[in-house]
Backbone as a ProteinNet text record, in pm:
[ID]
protein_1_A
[PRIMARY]
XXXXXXXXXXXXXXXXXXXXXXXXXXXXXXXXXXXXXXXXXXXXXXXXXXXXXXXXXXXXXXXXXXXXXXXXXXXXXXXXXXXXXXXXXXXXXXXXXXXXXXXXXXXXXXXXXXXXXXXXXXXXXXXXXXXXXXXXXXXXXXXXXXXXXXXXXXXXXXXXXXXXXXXXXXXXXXXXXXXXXXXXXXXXXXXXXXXXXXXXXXXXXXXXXXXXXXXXXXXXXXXXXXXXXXXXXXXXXXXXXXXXXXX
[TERTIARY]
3151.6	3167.7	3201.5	3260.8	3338.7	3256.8	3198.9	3101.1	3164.3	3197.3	3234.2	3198.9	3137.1	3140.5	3094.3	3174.5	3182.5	2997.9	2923.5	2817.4	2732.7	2669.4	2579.2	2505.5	2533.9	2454.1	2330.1	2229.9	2113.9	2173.3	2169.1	2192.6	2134.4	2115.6	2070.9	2094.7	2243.6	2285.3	2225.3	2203.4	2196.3	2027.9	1919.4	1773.1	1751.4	1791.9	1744.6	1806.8	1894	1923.9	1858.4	1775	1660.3	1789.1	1888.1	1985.1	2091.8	2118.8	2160.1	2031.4	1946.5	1870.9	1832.9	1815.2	1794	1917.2	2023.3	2153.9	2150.2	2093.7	2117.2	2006	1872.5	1780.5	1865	1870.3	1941.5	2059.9	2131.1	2214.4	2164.2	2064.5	2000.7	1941.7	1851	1787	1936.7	2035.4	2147.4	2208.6	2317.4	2412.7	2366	2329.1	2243.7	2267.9	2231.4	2238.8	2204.2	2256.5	2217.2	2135	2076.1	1986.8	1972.1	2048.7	2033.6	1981.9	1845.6	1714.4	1727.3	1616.6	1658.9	1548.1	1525.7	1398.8	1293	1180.9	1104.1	1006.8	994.8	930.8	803.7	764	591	656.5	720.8	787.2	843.5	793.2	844.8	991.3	1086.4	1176.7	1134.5	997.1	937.9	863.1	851.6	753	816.6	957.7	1033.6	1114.7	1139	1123.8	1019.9	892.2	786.4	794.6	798.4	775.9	905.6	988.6	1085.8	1076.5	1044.4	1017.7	901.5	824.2	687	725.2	861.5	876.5	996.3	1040.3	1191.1	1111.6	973	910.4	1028.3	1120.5	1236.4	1182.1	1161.1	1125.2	1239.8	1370.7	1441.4	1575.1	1447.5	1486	1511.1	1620.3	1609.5	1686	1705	1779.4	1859.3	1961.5	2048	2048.1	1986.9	1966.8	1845.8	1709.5	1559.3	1624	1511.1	1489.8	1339.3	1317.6	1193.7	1131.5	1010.9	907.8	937.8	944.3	967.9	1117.4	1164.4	1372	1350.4	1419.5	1463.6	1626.7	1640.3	1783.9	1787.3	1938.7	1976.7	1963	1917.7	1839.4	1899.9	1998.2	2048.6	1999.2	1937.4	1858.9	1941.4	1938	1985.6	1855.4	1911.2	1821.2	1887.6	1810.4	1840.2	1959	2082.3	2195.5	2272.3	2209.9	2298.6	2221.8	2175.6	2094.6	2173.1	2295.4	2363.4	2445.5	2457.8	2538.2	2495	2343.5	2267.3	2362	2385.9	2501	2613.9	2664.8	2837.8	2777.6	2660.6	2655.1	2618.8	2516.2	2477.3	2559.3	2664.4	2759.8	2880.8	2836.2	2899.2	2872.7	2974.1	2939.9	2831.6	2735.8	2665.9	2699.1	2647.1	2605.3	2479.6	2467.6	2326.3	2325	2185.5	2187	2065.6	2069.2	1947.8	1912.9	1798.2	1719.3	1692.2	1718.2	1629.5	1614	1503.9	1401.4	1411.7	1446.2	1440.8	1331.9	1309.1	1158.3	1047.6	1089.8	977.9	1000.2	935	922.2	851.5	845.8	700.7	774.8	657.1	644.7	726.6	705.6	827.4	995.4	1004.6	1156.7	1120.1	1031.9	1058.6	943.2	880.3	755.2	580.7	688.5	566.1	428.9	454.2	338.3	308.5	233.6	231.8	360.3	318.3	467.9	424.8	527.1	504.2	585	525.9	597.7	654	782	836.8	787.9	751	698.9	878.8	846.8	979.6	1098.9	1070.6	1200	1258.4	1372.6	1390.3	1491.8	1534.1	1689.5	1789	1829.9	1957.5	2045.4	2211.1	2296.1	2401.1	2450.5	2493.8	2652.3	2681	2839	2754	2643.8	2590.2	2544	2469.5	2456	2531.9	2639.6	2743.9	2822.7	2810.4	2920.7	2827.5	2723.2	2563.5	2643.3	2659.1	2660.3	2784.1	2867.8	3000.1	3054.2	2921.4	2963	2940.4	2813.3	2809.9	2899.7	2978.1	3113.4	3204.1	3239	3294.9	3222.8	3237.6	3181.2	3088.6	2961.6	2846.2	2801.4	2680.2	2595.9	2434.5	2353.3	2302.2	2136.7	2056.7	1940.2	1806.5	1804.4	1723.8	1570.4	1503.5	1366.6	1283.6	1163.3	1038	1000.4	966.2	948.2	1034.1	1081.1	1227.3	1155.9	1215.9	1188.2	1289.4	1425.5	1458.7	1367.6	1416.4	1309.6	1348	1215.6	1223.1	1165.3	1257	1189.6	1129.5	1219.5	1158.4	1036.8	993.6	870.1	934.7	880	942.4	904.3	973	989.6	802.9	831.6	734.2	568.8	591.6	427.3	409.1	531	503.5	442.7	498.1	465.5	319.9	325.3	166.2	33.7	64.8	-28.7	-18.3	68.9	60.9	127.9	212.4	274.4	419.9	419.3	501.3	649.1	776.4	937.5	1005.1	1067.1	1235.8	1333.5	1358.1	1426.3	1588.9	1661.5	1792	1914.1	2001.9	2129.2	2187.1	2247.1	2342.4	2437.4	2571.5	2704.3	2709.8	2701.4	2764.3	2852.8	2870.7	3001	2956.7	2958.1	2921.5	3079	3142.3	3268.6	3286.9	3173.9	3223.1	3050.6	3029.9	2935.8	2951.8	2929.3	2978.7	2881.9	2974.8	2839.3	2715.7	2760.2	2675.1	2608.8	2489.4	2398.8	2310.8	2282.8	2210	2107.7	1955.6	1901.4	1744.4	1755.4	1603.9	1524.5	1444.7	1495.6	1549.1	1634.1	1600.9	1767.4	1819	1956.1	2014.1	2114.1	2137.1	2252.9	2292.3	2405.7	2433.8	2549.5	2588.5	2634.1	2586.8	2633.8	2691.2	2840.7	2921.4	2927.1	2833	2834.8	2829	2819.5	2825.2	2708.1	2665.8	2612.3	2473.2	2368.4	2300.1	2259.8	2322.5	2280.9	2147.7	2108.2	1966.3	1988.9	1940.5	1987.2	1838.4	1749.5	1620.9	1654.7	1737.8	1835.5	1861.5	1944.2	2058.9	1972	1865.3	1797.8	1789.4	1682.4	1610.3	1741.8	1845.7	1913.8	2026	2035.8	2058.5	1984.7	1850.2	1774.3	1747.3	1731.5	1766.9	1855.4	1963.4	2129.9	2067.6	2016.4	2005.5	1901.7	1777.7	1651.3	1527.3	1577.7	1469.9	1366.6	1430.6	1355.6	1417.5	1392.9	1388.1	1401.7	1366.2	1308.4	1402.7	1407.8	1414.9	1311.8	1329.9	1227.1	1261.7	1378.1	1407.6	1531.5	1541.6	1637.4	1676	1802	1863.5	1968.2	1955.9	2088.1	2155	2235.6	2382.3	2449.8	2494.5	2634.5	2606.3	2650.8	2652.5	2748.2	2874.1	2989.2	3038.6	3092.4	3129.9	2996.9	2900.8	2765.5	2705.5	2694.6	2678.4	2475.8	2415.4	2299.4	2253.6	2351.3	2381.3	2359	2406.7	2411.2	2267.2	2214.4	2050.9	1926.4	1874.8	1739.4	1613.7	1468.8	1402	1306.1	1237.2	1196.6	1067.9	1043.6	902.7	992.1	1037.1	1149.9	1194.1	1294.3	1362.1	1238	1130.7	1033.2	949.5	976.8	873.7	1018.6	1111.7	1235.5	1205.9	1208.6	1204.6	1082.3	996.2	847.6	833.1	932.9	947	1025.5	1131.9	1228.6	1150.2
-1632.9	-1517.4	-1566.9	-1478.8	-1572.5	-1497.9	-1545.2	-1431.2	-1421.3	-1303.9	-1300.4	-1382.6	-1521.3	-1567.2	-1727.1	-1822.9	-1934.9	-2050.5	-1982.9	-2012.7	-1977.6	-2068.2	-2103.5	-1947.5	-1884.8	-1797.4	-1753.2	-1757.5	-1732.8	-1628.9	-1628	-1531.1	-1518.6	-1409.3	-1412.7	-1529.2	-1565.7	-1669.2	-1794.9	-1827	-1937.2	-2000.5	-1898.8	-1911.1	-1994.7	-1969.6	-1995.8	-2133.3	-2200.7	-2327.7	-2435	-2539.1	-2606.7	-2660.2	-2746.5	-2807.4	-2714.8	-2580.7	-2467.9	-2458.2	-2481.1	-2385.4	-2512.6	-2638.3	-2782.9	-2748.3	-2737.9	-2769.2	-2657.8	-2528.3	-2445.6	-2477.3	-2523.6	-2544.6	-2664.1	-2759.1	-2868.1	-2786.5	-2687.9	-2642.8	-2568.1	-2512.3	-2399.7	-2530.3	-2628.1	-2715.6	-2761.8	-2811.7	-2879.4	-2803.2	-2736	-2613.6	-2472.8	-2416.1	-2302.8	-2240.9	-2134.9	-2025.8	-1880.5	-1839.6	-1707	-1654.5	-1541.1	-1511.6	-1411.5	-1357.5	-1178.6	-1133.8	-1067.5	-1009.4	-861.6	-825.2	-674.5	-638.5	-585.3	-573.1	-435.3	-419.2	-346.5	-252.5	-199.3	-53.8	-137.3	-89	-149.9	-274.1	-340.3	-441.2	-431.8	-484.6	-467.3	-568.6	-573.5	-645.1	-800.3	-792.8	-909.8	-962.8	-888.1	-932.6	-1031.9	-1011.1	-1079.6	-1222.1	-1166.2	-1274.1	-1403.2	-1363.7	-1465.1	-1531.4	-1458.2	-1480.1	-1626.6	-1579.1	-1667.3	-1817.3	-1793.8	-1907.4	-2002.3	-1908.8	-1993.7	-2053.9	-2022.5	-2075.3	-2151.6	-2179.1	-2270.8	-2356.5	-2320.7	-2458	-2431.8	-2316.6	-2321.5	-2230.6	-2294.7	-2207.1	-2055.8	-2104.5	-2034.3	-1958.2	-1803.2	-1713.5	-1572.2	-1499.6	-1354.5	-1236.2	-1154.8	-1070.9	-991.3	-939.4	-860.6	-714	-631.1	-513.8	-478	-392.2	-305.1	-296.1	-264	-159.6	-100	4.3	91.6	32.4	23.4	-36.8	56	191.8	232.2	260.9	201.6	202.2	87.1	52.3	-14.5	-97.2	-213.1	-275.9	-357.3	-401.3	-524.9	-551.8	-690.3	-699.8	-836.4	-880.9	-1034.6	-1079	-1259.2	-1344.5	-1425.2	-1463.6	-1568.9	-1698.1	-1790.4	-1887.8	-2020.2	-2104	-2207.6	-2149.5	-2258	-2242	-2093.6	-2027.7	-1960.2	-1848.6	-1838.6	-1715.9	-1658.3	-1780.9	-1762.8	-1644.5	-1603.9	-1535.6	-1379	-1382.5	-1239.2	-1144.6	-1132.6	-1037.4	-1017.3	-1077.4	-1075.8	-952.1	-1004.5	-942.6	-837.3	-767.5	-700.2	-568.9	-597.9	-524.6	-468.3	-486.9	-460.1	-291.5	-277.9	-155.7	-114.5	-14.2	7.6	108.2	128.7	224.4	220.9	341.1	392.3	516.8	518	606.7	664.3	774.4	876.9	1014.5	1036.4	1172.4	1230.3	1365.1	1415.8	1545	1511.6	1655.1	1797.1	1905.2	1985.2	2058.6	2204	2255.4	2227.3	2047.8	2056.6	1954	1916.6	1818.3	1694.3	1573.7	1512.1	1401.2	1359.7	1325.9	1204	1108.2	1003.9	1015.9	1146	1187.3	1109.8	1083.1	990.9	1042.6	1004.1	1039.4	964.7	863.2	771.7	860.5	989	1066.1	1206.5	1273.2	1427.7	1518.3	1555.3	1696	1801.1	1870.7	1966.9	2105.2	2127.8	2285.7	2388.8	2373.1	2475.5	2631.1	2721.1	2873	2925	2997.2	3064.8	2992.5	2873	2834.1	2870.6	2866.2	2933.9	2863.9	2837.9	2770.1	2796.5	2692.9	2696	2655.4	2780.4	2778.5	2597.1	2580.2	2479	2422.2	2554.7	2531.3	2522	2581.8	2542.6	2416.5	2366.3	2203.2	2126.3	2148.3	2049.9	2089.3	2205.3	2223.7	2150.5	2165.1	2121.2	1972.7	1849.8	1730.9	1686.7	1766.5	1728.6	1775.8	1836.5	1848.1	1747.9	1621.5	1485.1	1361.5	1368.6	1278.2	1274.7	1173.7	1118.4	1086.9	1064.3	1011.8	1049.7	1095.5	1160.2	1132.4	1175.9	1155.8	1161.1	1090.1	1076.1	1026.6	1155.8	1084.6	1045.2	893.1	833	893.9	858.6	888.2	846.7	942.4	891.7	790.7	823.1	614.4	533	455.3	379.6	243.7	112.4	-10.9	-16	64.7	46.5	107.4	-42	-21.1	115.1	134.3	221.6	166.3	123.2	68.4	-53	-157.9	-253.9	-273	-149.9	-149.2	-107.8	-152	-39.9	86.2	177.2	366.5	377.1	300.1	336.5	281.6	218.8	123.8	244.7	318.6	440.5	532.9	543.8	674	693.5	578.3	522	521.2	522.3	541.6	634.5	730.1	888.2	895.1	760.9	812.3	935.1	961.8	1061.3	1005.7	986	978	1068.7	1047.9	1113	1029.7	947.2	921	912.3	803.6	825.8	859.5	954.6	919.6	836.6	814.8	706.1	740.6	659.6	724.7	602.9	730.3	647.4	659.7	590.4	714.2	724.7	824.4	836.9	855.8	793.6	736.2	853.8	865.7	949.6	991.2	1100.7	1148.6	1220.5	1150.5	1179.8	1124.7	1192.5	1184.7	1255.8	1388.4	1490.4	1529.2	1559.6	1582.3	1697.2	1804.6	1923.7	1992.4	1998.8	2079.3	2105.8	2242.6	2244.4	2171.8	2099.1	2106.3	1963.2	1892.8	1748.3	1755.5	1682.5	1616.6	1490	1449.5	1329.4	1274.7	1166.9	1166.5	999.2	988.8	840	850.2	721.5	773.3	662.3	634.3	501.3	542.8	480.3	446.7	328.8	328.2	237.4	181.4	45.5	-22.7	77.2	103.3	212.5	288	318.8	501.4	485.3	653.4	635.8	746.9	710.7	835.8	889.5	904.6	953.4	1063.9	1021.4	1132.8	1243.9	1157.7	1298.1	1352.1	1325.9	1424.6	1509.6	1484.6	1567.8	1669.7	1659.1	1695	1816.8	1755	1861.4	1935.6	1953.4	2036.5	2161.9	2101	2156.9	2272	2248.3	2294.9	2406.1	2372.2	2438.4	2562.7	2521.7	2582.6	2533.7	2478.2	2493.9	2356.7	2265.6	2144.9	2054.4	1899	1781.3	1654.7	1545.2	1448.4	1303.4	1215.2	1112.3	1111	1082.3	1094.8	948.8	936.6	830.1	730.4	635.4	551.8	392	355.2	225.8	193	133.8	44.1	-47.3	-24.5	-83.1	-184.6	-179	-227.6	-248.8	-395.6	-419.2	-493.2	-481.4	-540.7	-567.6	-671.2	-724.9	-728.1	-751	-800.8	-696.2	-658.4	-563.5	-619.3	-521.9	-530.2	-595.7	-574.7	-623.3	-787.7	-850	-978.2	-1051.3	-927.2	-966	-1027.1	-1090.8	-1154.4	-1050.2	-1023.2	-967.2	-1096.8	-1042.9	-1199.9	-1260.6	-1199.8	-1271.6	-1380.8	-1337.2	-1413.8	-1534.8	-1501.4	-1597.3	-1676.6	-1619.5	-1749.6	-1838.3	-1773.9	-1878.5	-1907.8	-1944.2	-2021.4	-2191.9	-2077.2	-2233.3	-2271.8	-2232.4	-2338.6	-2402.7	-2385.4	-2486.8	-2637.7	-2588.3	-2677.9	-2803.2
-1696.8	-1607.4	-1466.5	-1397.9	-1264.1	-1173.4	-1076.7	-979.9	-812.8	-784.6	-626.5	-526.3	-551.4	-460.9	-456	-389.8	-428	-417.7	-414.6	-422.8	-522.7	-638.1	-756.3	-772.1	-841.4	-905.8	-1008.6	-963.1	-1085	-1155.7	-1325.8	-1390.2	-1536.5	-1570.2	-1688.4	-1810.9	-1821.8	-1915	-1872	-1751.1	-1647.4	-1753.9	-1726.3	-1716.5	-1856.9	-1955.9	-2034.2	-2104.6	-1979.7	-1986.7	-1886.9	-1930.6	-1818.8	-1730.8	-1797.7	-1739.8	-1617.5	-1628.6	-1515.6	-1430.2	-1482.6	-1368.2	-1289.8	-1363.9	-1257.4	-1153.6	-1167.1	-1130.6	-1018	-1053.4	-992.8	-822.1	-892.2	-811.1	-653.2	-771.6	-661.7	-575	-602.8	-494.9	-371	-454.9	-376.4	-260.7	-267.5	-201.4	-88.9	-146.9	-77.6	16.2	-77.3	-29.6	21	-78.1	-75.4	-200.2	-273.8	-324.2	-387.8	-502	-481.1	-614.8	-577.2	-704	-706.5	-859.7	-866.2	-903.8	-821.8	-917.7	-958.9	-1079	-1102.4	-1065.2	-930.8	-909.3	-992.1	-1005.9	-1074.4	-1024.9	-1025	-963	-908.1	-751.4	-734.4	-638	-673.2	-589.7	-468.2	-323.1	-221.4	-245.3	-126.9	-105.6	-40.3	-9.4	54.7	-55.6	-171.5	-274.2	-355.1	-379.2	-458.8	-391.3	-243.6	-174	-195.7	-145.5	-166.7	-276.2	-358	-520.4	-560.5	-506.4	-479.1	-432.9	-332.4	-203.2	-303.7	-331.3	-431.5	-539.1	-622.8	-688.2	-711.7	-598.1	-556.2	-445.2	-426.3	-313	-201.4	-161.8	-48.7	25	145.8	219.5	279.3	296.7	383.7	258.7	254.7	151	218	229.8	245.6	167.7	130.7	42.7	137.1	89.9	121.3	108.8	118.6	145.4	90.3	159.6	121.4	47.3	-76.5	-184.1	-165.7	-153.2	-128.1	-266.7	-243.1	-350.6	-523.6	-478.8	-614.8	-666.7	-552	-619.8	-683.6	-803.1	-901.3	-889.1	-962.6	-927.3	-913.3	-827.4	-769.5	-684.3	-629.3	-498.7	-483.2	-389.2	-378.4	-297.9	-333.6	-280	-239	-108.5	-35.8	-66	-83.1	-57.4	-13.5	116.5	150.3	248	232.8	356.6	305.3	190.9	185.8	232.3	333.4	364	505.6	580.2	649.8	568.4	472.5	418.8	386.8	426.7	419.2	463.2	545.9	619.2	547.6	579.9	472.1	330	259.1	162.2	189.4	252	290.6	337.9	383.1	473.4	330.8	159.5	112.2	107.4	-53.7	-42.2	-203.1	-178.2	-313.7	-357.6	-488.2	-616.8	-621.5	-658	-721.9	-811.3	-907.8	-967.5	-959.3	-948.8	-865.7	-932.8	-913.3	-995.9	-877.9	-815.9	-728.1	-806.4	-726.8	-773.4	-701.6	-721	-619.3	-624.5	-573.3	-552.6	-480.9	-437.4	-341.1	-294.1	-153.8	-39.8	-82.1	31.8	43.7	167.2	215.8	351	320.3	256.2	218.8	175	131	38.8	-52.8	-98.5	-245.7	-341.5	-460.1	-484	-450	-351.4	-324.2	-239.7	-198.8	-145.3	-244.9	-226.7	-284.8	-295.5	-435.6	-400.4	-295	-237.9	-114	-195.9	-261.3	-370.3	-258.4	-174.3	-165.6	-211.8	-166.7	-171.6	-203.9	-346.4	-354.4	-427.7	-428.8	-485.6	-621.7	-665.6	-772	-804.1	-933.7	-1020.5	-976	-907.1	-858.4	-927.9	-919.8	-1003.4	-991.3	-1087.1	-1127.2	-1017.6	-1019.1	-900.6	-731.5	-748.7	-632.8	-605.2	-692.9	-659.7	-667.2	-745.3	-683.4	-573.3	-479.6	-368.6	-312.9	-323.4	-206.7	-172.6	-323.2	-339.2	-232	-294.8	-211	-110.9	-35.5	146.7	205.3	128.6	173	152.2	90.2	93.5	221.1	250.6	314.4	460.6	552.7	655.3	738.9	760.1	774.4	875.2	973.3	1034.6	977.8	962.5	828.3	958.8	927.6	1017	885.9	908.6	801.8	777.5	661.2	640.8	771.2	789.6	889.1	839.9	757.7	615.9	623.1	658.3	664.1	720.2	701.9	718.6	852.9	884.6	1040.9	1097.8	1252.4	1391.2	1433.1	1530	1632.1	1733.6	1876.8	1973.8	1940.3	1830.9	1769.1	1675	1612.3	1516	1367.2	1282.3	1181.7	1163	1178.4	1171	1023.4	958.4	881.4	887.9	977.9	1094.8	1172.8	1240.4	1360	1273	1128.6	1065	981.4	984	857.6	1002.2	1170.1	1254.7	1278.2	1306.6	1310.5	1453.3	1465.5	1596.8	1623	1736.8	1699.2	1750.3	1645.4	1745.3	1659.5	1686	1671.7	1543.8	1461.2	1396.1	1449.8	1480.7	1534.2	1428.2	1417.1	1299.2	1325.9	1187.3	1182.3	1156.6	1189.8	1072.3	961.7	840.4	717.7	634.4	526.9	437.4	306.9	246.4	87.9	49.6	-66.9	-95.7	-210.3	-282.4	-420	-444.3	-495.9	-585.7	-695.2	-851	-956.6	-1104.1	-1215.9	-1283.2	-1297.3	-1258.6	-1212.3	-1352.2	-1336.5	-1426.4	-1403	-1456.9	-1370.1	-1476.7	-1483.5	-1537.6	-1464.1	-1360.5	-1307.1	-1369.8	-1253.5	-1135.8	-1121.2	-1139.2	-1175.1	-1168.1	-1042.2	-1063.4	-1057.2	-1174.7	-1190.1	-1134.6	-1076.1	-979.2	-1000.9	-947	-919.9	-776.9	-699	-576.7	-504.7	-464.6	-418.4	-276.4	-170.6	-52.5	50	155.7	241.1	270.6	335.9	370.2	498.4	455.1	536.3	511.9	410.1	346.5	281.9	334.3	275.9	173.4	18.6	-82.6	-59.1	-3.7	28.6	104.4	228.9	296.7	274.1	154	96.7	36.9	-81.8	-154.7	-37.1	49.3	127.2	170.3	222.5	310.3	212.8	63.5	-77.2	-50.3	-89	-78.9	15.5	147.7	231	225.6	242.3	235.3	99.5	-9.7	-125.8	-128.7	30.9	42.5	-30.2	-137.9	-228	-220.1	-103.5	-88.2	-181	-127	-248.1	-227.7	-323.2	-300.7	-397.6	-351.7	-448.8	-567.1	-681.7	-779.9	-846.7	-873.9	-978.1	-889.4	-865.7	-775.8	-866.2	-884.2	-931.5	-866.4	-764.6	-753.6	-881	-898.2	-1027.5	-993.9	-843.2	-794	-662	-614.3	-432.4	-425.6	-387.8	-335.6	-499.9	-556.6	-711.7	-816.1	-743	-814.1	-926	-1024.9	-1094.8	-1123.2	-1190.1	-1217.2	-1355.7	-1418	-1532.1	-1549.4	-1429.6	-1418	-1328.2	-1324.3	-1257.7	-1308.1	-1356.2	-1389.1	-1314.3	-1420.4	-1362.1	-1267.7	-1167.8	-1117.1	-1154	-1235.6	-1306.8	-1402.5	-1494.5	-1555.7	-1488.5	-1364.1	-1260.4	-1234.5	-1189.7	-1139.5	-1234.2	-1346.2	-1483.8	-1526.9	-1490.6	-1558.9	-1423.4	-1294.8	-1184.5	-1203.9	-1207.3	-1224	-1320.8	-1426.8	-1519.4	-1495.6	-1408.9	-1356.9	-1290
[MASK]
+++++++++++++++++++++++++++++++++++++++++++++++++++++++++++++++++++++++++++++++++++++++++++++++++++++++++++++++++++++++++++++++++++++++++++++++++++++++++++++++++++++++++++++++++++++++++++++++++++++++++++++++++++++++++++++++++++++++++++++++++++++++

């Protein structure tokens, strides 16, 4: 398999050869390289990090774009010199595949807090949720979750929110490229969603909903796709790290 980018790839085929993954290790130590985890629900983006670092003994590890603890996916590991490269990747573009829930709120947009049952809501017709979907395509002003890992005033938005301080949340501009794959049965919609580097699909639930009245939330979240890198080609990292501690 040929991978987007001229630096050693952890991969599923890779693990279960001692001789790749020596080979792979020694680059990572030298050159640098990369490691495509599928990360697993419960898992921070720092969790898989560590987990990493502990088991490549490398200290100088970072990934290329959050994944909220209960989003699911692809999560690319820089490790060693190739962490100069966090950015580049980062700045690609993703996929995801997403459940939101409508009918009701919660203080995260996701289900990581209580449902907030909307008073009144009722089944919304089918041509309506998709006009809802596709007023968010193309280039947006997009103001992120109170929960969010971006700073505010240099803190993270979700340290301000977990003390009960009070700000403002700033927008951003982003672009949602396509939303498709539409899937619809109260209250529960299924979507694929090809955007830019930023986007928060926590957002958009909330911001569907909205637009719809009826409230709504992220429920179910997978990143697929970040720049060439498919998920497909990801290792889970319990896996990835009992392949290197063998090494």
């Amino acid at each position: 398999m040929t991978m987007p980018t001229d630096l050693p790839v952890l991969t599923p085929q890779m693990i279960h050869s001692a001789r790749d993954v020596e080979a792979w290790l020694a680059a990572a130590a030298d050159t640098g390289a990369v490691a495509l985890i599928d990360k697993e629900e419960d898992w921070t983006s720092f969790d898989v990090v560590a987990k990493l670092r502990s088991a490549t003994r490398i200290r100088r590890i970072g990934h290329a774009g959050t994944l909220d603890p209960l989003a699911t996916g692809l999560l690319i590991v820089c490790v060693g010199r190739a962490t100069k490269r966090v950015e580049e990747f980062q700045d690609e573009e993703k996929t995801y595949q997403v459940t939101i829930r409508l009918g009701a709120t919660t203080e995260t947009d996701d289900r990581g807090s209580s449902e907030r049952i909307v008073e009144g809501a009722q089944p919304v017709a089918e041509d309506r949720v998709i006009e809802a979907l596709q007023r968010f395509v193309g280039t947006i002003e997009q103001v992120p979750p109170t929960y969010a890992a971006i700073k505010h005033q240099g803190r993270p938005q979700y340290d301000l929110a977990r003390k009960g301080a009070s700000f403002t949340p700033r927008p951003r501009i982003v672009t949602i490229h396509a939303i498709d794959h539409i899937q619809y049965a109260w209250p529960d919609i299924h979507c694929t969603v090809h955007c830019s580097k930023g986007t928060y699909i926590r957002s958009l639930a909330r911001d569907v909903g909205e637009i719809l009245g009826v409230g709504g939330y992220v429920h179910q979240l997978r990143r697929t796709l970040s720049g060439s890198f498919r998920v497909e080609e990801a290792v889970p990292v319990q896996m990835a790290a009992e392949a290197l501690c063998r090494s």
